[in-house]
N, C-alpha and C positions, 0 to 999 in steps of 0.2 A: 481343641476348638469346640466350643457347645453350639448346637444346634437352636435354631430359633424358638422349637420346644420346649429346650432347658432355660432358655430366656424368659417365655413369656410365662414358664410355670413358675420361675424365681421370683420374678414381679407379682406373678397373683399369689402366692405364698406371704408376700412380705404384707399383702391387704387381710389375705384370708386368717390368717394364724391369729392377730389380735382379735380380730371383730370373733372369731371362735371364742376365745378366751373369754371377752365381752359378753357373749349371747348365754354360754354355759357357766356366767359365773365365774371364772376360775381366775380372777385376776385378786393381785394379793389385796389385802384390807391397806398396804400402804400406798399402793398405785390405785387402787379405786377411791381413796378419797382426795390424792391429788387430783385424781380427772373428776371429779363429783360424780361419779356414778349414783343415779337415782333410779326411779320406776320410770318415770319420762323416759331420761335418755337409755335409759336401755330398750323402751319399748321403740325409741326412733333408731336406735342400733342395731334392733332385728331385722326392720324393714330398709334398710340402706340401701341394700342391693337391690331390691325390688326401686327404686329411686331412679340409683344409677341403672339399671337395664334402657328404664324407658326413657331418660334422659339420652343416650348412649342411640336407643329407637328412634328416638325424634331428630338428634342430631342427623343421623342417617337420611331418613326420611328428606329431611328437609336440603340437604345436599343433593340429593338426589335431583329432588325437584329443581332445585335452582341449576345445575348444570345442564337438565333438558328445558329450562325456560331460557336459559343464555347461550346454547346452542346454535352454531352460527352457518345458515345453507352457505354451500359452494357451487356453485351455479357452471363456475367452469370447471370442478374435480366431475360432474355430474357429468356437460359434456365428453369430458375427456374417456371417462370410464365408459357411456354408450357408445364413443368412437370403440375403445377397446371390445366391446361387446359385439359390434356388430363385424370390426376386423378377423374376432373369432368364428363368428356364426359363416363367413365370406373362405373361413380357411378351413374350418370341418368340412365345409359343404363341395371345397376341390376335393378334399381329400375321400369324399363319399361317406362320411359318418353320420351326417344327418341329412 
């Protein structure tokens, strides 16, 4: 059974290993001119990753935001939980702890 390590390193291997290949050259003269390898697209092939990061950032980011903007108060978990709080504060204070 592989660990979720062995997963996500096989997945980033199967991105990492070409775009290597891409950045140092090492791709044959018959697959570099089926993909048209140029000075462009290699100079946008170094910066990929820098791309996807902040893309990757932003998605976050903005997840983030939108589940504390659609965040919904409970008015009666609120109650409920001050009952519970104060039920406790009522049971230390027989018991002499506070």
């Amino acid at each position: 059974m592989a660990t979720q390590l062995q997963h996500f390193a096989l997945t980033a291997l199967i991105f990492i290993i070409p775009w290597l290949c891409i950045c140092f050259n090492a791709v044959p003269a018959g697959i570099s001119s089926l993909l048209h390898l140029n000075s462009h697209r290699l100079e946008w092939t170094v910066g990929a990753p820098v791309v996807v990061l902040a893309a990757l950032g932003f998605y976050a980011m903005g997840s983030v935001i939108y589940g504390v903007y659609t965040f919904n108060d409970c008015p009666e978990a609120r109650r409920e939980l001050i009952g519970e709080i104060e039920e406790a504060k009522r049971d230390l204070r027989r018991r002499r702890v506070i």
